[in-house]
MOPAC internal coordinates of N, CA, C and O (Angstrom, degrees):
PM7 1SCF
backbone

  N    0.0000 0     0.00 0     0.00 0    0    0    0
  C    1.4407 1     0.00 0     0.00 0    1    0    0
  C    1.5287 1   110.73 1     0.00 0    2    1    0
  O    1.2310 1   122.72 1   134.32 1    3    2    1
  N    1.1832 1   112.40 1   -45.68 1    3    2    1
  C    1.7703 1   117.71 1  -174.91 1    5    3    2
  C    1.4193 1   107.41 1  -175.19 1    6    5    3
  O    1.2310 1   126.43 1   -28.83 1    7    6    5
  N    1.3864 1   105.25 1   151.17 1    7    6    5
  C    2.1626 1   104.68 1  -178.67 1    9    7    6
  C    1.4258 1    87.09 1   -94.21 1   10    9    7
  O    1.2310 1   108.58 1  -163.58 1   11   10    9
  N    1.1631 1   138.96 1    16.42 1   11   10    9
  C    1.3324 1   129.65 1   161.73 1   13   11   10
  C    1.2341 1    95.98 1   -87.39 1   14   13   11
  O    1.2310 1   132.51 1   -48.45 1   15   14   13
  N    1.4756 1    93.45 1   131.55 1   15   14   13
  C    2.1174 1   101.96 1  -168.74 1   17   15   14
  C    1.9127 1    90.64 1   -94.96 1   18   17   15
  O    1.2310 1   123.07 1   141.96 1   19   18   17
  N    1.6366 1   111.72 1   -38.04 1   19   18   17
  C    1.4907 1   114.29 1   178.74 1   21   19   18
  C    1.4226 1   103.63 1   -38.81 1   22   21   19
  O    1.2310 1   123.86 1   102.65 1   23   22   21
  N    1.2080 1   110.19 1   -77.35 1   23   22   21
  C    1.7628 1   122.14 1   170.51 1   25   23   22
  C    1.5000 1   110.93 1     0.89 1   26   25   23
  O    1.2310 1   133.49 1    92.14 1   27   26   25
  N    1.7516 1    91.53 1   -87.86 1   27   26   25
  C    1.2799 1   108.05 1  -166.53 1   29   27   26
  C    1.9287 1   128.63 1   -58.15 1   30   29   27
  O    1.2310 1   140.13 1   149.87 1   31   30   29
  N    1.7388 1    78.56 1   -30.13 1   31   30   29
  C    1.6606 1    82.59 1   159.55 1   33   31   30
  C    1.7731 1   117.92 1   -77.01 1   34   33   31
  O    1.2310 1   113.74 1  -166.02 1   35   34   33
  N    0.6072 1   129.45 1    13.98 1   35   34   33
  C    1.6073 1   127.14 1   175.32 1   37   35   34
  C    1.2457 1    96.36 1  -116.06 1   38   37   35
  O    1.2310 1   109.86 1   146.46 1   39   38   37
  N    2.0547 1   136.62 1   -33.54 1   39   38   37
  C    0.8985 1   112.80 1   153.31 1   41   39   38
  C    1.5846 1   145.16 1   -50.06 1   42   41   39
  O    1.2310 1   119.73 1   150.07 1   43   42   41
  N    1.5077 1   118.13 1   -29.93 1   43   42   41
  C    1.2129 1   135.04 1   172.72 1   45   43   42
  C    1.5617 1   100.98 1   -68.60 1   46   45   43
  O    1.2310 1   122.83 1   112.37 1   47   46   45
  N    1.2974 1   112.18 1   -67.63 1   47   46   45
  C    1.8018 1   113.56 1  -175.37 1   49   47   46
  C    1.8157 1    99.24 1   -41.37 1   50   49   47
  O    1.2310 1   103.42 1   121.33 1   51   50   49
  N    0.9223 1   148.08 1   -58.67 1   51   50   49
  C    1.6395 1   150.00 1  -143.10 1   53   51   50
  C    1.5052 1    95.29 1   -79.38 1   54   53   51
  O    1.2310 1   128.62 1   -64.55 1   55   54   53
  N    1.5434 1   100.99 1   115.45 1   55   54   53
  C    1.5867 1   120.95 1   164.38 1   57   55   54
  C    1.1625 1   105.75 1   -29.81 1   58   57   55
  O    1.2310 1   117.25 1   135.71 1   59   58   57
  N    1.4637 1   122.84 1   -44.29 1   59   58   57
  C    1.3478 1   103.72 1  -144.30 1   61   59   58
  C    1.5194 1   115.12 1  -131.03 1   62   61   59
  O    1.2310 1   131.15 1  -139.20 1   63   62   61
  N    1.4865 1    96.09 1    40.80 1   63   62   61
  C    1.3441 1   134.38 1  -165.96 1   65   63   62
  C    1.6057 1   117.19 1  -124.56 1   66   65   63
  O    1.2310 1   111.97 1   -86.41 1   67   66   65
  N    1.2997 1   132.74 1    93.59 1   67   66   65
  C    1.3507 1   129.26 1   179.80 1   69   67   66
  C    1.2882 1   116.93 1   118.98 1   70   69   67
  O    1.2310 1   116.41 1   167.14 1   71   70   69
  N    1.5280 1   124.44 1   -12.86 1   71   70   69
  C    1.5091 1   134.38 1   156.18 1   73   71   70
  C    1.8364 1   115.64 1   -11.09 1   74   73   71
  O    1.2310 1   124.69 1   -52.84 1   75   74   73
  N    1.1527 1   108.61 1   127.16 1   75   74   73
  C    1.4007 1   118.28 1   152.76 1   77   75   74
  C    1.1767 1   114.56 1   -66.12 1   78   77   75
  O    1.2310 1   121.87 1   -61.84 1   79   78   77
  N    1.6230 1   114.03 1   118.16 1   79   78   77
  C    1.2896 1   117.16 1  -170.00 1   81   79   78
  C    1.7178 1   111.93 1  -101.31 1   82   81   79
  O    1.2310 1   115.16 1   -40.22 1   83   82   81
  N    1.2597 1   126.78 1   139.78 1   83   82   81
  C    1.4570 1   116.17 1  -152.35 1   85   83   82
  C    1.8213 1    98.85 1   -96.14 1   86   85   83
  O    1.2310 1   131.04 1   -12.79 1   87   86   85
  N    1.5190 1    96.30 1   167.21 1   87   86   85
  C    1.4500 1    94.35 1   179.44 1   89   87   86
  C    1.8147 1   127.28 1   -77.50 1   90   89   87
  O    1.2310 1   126.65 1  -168.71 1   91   90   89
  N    1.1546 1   104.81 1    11.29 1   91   90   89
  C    1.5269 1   119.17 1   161.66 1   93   91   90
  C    2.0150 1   102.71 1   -92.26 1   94   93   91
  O    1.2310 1   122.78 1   143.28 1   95   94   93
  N    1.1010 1   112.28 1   -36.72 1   95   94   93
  C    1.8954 1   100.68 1   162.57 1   97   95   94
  C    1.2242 1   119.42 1   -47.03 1   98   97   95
  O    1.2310 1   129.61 1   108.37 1   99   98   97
  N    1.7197 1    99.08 1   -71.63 1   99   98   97
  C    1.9463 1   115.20 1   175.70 1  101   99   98
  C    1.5244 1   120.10 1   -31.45 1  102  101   99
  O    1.2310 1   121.88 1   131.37 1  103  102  101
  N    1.4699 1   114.01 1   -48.63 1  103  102  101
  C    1.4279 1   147.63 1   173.48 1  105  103  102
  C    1.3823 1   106.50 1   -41.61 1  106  105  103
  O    1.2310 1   119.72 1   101.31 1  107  106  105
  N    1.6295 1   118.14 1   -78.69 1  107  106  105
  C    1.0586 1   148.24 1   151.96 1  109  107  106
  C    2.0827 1   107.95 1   -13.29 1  110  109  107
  O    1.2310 1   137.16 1   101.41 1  111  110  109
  N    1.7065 1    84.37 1   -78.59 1  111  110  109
  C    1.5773 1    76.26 1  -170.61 1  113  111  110
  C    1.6070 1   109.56 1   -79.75 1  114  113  111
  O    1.2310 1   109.86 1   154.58 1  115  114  113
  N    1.3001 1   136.63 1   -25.42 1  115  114  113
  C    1.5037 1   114.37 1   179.72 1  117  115  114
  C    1.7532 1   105.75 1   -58.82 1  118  117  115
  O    1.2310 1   113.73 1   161.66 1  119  118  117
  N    1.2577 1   129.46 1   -18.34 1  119  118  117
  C    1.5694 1   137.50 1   175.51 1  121  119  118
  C    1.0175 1   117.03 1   -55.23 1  122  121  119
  O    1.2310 1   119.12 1   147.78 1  123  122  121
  N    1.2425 1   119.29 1   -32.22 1  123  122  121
  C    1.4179 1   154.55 1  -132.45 1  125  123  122
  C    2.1494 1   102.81 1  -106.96 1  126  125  123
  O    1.2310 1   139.01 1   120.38 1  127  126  125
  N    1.3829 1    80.74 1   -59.62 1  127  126  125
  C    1.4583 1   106.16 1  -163.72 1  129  127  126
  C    1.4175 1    99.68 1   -80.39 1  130  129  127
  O    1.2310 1   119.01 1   143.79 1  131  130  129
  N    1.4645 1   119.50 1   -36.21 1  131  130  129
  C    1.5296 1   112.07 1   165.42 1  133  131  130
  C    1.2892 1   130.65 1   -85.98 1  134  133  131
  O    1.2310 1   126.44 1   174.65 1  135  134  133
  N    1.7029 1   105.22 1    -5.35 1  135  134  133
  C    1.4650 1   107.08 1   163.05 1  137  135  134
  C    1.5644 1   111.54 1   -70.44 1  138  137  135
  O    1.2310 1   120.46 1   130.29 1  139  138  137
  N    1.4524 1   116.72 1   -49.71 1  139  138  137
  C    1.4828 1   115.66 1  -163.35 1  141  139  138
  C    1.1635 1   111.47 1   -78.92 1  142  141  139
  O    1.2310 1   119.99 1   169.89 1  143  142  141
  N    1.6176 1   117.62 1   -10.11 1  143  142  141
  C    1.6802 1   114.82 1   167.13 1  145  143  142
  C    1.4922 1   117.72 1   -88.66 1  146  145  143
  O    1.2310 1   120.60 1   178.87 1  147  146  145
  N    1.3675 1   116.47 1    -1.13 1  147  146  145
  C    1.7741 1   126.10 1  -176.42 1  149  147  146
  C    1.5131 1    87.70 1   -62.03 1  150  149  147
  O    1.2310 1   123.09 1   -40.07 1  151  150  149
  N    1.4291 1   111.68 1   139.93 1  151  150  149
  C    1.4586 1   125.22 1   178.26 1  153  151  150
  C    1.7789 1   103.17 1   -71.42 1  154  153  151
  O    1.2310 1   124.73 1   148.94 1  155  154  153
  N    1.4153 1   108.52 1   -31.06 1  155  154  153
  C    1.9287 1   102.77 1  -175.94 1  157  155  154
  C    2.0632 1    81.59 1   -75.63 1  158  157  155
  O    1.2310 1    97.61 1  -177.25 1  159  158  157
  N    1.0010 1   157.50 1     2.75 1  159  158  157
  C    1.2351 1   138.34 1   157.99 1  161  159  158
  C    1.9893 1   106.77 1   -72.58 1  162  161  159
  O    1.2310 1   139.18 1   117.87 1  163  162  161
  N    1.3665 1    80.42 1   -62.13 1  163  162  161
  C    1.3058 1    99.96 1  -149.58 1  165  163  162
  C    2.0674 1   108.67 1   -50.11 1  166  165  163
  O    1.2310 1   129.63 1   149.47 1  167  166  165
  N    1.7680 1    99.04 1   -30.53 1  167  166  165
  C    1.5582 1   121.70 1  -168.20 1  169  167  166
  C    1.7594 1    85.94 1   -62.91 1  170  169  167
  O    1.2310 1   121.94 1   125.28 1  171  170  169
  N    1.6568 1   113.90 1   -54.72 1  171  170  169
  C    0.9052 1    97.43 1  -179.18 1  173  171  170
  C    1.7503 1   153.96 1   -56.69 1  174  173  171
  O    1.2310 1   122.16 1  -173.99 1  175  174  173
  N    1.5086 1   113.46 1     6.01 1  175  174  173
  C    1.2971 1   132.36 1  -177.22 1  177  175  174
  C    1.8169 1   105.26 1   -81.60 1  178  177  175
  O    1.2310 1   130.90 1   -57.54 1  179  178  177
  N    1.2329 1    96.58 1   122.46 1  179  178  177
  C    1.5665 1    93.73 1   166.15 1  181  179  178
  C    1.4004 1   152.15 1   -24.90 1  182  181  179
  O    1.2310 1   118.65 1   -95.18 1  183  182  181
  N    1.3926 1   120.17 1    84.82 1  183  182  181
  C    1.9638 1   111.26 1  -161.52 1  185  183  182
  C    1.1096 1    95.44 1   -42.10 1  186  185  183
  O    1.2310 1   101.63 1   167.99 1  187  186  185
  N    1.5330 1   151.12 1   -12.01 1  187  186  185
  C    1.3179 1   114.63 1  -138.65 1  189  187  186
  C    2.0452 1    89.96 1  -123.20 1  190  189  187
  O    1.2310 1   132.78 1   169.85 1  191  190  189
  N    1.7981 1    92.91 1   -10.15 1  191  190  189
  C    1.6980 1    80.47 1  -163.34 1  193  191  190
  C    1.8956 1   116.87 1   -93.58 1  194  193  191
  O    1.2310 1   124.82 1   -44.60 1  195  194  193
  N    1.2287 1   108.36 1   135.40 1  195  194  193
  C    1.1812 1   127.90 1  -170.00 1  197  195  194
  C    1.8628 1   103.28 1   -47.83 1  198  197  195
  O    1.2310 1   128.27 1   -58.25 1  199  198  197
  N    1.5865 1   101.67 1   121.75 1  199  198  197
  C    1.4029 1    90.35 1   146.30 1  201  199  198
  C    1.3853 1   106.94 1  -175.68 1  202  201  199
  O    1.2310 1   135.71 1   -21.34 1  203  202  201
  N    1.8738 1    87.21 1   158.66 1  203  202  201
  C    1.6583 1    95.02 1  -160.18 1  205  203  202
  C    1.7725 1    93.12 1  -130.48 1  206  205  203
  O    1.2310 1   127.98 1   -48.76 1  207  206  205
  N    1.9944 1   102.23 1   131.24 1  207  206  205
  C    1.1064 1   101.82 1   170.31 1  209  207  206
  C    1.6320 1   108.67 1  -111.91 1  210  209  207
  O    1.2310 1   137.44 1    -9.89 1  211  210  209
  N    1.5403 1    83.83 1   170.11 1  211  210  209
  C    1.6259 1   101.95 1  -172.86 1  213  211  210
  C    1.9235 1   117.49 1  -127.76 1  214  213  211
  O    1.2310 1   130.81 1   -35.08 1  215  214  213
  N    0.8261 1    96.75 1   144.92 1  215  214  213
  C    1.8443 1    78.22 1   172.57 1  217  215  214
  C    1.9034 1    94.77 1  -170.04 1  218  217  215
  O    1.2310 1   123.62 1   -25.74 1  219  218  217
  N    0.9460 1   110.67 1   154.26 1  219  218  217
  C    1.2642 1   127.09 1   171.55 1  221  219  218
  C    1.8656 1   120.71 1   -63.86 1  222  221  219
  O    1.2310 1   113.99 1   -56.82 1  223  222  221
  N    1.0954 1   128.98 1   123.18 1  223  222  221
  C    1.4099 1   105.02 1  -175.10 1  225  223  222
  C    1.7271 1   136.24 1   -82.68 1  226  225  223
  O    1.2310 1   125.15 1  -169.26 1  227  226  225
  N    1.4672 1   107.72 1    10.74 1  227  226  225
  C    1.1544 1   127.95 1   160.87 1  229  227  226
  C    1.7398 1   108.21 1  -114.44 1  230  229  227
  O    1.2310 1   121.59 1  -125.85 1  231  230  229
  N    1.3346 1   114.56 1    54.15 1  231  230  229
  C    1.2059 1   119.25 1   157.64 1  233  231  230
  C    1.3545 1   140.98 1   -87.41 1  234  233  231
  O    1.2310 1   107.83 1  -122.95 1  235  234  233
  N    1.1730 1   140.33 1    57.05 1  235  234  233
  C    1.6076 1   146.93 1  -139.77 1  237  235  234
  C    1.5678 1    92.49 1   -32.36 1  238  237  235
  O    1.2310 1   119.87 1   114.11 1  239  238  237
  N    1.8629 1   117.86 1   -65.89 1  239  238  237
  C    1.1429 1   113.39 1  -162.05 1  241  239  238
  C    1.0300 1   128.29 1   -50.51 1  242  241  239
  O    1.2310 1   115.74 1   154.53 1  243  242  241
  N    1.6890 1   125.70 1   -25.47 1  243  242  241
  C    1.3691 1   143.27 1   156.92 1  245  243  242
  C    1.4551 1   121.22 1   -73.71 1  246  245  243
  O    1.2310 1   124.11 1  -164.67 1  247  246  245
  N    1.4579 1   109.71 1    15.33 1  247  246  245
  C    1.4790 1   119.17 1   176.83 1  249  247  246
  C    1.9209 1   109.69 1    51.32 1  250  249  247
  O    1.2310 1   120.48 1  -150.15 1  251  250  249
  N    1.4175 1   116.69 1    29.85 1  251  250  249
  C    1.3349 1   139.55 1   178.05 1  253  251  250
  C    1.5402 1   110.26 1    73.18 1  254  253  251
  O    1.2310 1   120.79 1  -149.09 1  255  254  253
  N    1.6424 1   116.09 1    30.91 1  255  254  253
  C    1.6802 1   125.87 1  -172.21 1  257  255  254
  C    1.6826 1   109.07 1    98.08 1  258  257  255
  O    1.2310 1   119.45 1   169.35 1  259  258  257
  N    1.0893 1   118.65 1   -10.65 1  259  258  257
  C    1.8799 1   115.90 1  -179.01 1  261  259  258
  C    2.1570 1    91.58 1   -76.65 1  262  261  259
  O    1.2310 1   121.14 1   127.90 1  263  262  261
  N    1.0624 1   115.42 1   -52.10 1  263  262  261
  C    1.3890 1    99.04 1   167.54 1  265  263  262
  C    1.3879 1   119.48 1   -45.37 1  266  265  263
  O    1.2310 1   125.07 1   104.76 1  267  266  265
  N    1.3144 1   107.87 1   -75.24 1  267  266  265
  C    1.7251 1    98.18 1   169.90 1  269  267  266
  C    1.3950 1   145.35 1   -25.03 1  270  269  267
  O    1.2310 1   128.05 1   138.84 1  271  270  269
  N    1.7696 1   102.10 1   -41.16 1  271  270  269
  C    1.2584 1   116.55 1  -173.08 1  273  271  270
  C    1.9191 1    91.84 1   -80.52 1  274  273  271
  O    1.2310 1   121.27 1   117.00 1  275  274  273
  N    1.0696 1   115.18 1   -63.00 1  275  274  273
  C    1.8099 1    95.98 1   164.72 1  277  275  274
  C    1.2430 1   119.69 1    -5.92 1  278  277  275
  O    1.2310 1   128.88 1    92.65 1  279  278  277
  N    1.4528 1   100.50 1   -87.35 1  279  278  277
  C    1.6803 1    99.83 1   172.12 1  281  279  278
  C    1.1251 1   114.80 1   -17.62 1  282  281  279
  O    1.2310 1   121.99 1    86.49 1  283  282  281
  N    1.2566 1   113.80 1   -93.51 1  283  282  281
  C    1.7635 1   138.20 1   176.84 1  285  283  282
  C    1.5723 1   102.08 1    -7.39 1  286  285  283
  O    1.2310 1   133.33 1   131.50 1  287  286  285
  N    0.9560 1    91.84 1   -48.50 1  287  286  285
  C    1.8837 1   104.42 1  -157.14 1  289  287  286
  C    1.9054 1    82.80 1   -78.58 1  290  289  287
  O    1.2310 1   106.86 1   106.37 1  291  290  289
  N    1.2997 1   142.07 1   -73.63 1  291  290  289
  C    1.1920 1   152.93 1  -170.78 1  293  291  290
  C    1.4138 1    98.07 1   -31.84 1  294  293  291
  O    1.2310 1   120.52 1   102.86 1  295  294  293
  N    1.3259 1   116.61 1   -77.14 1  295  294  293
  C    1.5037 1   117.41 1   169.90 1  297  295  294
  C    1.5644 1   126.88 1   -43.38 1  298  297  295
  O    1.2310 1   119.06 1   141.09 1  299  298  297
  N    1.2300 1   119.39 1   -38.91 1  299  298  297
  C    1.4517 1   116.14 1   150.32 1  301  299  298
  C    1.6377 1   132.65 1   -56.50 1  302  301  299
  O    1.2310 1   121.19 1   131.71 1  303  302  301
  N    1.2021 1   115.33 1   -48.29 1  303  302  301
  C    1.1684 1   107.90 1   166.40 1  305  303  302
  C    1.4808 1   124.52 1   -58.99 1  306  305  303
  O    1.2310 1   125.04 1   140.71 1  307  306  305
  N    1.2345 1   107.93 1   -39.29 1  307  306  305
  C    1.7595 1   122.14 1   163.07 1  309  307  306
  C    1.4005 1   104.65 1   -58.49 1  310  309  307
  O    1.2310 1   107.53 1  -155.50 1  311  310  309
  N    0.9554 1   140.86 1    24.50 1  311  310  309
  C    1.2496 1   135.20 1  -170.80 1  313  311  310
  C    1.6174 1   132.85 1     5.82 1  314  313  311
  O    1.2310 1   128.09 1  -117.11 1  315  314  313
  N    1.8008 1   102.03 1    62.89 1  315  314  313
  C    0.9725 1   114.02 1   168.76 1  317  315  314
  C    1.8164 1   106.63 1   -71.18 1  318  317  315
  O    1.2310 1   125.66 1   -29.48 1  319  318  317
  N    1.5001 1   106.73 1   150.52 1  319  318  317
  C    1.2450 1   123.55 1  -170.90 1  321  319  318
  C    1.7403 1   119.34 1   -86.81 1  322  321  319
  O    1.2310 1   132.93 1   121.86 1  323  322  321
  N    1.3969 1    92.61 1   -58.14 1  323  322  321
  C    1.6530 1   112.81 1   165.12 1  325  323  322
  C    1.5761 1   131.08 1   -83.31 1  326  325  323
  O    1.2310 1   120.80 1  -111.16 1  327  326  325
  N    1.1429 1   116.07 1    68.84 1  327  326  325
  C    1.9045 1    97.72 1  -169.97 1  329  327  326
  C    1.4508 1    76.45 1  -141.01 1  330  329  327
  O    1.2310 1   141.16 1   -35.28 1  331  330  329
  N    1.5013 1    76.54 1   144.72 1  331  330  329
  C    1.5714 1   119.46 1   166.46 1  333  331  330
  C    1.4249 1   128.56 1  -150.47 1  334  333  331
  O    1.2310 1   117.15 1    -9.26 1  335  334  333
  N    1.4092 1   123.03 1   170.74 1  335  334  333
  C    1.6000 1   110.30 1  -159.36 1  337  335  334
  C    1.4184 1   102.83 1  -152.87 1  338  337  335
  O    1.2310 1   110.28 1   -12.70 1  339  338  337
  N    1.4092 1   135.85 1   167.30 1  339  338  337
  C    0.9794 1   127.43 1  -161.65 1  341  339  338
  C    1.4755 1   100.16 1  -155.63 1  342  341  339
  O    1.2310 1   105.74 1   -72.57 1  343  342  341
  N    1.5672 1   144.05 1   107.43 1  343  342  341
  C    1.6408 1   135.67 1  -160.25 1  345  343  342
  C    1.8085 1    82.09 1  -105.15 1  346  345  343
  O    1.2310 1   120.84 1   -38.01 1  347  346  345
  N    0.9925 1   116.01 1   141.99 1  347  346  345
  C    1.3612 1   120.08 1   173.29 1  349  347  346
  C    1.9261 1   108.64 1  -114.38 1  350  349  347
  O    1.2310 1   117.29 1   -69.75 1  351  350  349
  N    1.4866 1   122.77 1   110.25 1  351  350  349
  C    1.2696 1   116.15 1  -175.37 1  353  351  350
  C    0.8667 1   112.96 1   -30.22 1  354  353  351
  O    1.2310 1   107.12 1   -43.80 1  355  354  353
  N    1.4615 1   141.60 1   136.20 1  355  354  353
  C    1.8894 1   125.85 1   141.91 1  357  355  354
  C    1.3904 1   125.38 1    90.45 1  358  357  355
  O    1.2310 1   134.88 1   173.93 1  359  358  357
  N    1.5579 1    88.83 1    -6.07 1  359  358  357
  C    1.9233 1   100.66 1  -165.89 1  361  359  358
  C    1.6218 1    96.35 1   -92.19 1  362  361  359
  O    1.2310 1   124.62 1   -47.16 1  363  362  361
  N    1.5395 1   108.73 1   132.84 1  363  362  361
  C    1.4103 1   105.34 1   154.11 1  365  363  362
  C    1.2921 1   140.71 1  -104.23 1  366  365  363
  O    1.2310 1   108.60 1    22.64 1  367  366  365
  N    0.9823 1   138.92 1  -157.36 1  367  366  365
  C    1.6682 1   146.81 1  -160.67 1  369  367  366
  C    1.9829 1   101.74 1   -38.14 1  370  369  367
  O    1.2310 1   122.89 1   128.36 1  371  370  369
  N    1.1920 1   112.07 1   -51.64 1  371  370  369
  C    1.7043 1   111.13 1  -166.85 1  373  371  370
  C    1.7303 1   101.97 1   -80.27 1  374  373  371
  O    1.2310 1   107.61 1  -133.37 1  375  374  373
  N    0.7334 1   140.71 1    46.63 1  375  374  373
  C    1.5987 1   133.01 1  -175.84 1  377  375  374
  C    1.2347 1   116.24 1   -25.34 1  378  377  375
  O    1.2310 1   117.56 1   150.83 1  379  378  377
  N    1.3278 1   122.25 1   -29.17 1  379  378  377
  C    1.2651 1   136.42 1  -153.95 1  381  379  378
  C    1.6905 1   110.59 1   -96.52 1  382  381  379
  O    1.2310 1   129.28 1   164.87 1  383  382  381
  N    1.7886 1    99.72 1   -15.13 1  383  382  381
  C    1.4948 1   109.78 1  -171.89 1  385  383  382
  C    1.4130 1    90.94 1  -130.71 1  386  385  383
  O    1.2310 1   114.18 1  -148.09 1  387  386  385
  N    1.2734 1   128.63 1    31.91 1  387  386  385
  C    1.3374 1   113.19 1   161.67 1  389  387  386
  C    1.5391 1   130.55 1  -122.15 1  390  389  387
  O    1.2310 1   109.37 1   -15.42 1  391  390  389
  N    1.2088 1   137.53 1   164.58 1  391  390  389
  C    1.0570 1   136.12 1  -146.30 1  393  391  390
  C    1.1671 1   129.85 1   -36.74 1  394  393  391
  O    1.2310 1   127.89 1   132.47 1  395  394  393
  N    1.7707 1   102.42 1   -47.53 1  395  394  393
  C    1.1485 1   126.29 1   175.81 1  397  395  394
  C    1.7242 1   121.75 1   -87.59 1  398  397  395
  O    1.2310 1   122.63 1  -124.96 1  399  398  397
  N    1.0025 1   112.57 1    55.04 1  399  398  397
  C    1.8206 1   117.86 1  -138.75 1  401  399  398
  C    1.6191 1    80.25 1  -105.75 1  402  401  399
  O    1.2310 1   112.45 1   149.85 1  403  402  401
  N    1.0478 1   131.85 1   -30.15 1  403  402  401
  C    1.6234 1   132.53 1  -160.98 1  405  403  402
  C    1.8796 1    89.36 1   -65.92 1  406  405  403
  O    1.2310 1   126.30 1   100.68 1  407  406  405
  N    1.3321 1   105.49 1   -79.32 1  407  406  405
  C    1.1989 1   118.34 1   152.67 1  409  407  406
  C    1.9505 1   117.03 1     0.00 1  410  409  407
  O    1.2310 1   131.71 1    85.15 1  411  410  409
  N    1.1256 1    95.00 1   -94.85 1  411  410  409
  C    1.8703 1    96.71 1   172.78 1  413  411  410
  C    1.0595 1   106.03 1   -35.56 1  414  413  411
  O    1.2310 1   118.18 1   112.10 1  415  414  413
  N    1.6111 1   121.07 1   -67.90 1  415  414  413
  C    1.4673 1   111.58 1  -153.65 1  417  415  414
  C    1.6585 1   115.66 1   -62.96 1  418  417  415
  O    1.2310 1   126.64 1   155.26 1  419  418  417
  N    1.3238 1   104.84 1   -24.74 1  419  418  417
  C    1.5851 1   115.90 1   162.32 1  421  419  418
  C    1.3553 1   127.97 1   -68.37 1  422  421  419
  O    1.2310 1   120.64 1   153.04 1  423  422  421
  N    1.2598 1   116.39 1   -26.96 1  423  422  421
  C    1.4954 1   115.40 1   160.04 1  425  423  422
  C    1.3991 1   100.33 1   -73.26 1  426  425  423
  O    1.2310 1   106.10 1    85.19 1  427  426  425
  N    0.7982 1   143.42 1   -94.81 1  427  426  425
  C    1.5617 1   139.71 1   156.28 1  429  427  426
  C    1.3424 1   129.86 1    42.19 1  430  429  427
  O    1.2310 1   133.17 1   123.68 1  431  430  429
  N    1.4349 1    92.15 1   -56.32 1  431  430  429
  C    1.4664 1   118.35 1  -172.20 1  433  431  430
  C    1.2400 1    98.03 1   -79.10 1  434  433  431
  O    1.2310 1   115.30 1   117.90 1  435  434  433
  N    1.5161 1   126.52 1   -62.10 1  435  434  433
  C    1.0698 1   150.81 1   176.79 1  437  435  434
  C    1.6043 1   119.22 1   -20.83 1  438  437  435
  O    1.2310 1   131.08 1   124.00 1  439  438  437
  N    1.5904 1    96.23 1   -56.00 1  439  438  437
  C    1.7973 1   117.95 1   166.14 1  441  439  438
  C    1.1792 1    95.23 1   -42.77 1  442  441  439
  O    1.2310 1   130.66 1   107.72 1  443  442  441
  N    1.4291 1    97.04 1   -72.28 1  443  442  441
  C    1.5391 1    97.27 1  -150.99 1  445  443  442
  C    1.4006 1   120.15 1   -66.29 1  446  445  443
  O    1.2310 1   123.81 1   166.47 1  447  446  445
  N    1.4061 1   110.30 1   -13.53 1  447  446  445
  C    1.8647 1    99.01 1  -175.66 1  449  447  446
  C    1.9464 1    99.91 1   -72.57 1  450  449  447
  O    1.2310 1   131.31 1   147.84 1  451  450  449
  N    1.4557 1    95.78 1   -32.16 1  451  450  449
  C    1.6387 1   110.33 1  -164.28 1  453  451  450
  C    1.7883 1    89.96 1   -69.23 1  454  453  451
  O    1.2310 1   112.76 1   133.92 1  455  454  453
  N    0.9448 1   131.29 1   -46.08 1  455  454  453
  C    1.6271 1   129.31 1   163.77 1  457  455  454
  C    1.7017 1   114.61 1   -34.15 1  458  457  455
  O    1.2310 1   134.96 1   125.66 1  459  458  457
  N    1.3374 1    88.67 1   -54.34 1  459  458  457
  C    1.8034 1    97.07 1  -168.81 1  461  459  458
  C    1.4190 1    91.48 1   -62.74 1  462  461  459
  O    1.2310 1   116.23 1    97.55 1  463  462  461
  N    1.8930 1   124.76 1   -82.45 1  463  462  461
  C    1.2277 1   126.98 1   175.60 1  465  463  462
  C    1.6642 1   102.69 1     4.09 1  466  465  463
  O    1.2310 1   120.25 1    92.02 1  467  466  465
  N    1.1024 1   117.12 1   -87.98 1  467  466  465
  C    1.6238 1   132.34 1  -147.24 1  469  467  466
  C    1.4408 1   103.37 1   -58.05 1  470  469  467
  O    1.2310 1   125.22 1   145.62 1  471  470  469
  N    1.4763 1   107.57 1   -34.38 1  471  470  469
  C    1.5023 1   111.48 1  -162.29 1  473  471  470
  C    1.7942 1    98.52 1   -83.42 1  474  473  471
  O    1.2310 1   124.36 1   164.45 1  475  474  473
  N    1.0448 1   109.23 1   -15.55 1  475  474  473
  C    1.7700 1   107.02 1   169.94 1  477  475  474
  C    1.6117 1   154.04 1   -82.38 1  478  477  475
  O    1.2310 1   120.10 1   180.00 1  479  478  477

């Protein structure tokens, strides 16, 4: 989840955090995950609209960035116009709660001012 151990301990403390998820969820989301990867989804996303992913490179859920780079690759062939990506050393699944999070949220920012810029 994050090498922030603070993090992860507030993940463990939170009720509503760590649930056994039933096999009508799993169900649910692999449905889910092969809807939004169907290429008649995917064709449909805007050539023109900006987006930049991020993920940690010890992320299991991102298969350590080879999921991501899928994406990447999906959106390219779709001939998205604007994409960009960002592998963060060492970081896992929460980017946003991990060590180096000052960092992200500053690249982040960064996108987005360079987004605004262009769009003006």
């Amino acid at each position: 989840m994050s090498r922030d151990e603070a993090e992860v301990d507030k993940y463990v403390a939170d009720p509503h955090c760590g649930q056994v998820f039933t096999a009508g969820f799993f169900k649910d989301l692999l449905r889910g995950i092969r809807s939004i990867n169907a290429p008649s989804n995917i064709s449909k996303v805007p050539k023109n609209l900006p987006i930049h992913l991020f993920c940690g490179s010890k992320d299991p859920v991102g298969d350590n960035t080879k999921g991501v780079q899928q994406v990447i690759q999906q959106y390219e062939k779709a001939g998205i116009a604007d994409l960009s990506h960002r592998f963060y050393e060492e970081g896992r699944h929460e980017m946003l709660n991990e060590t180096n999070r000052a960092e992200v949220y500053a690249d982040i920012l960064q996108w987005l001012e360079a987004q605004y810029r262009l769009a003006s």
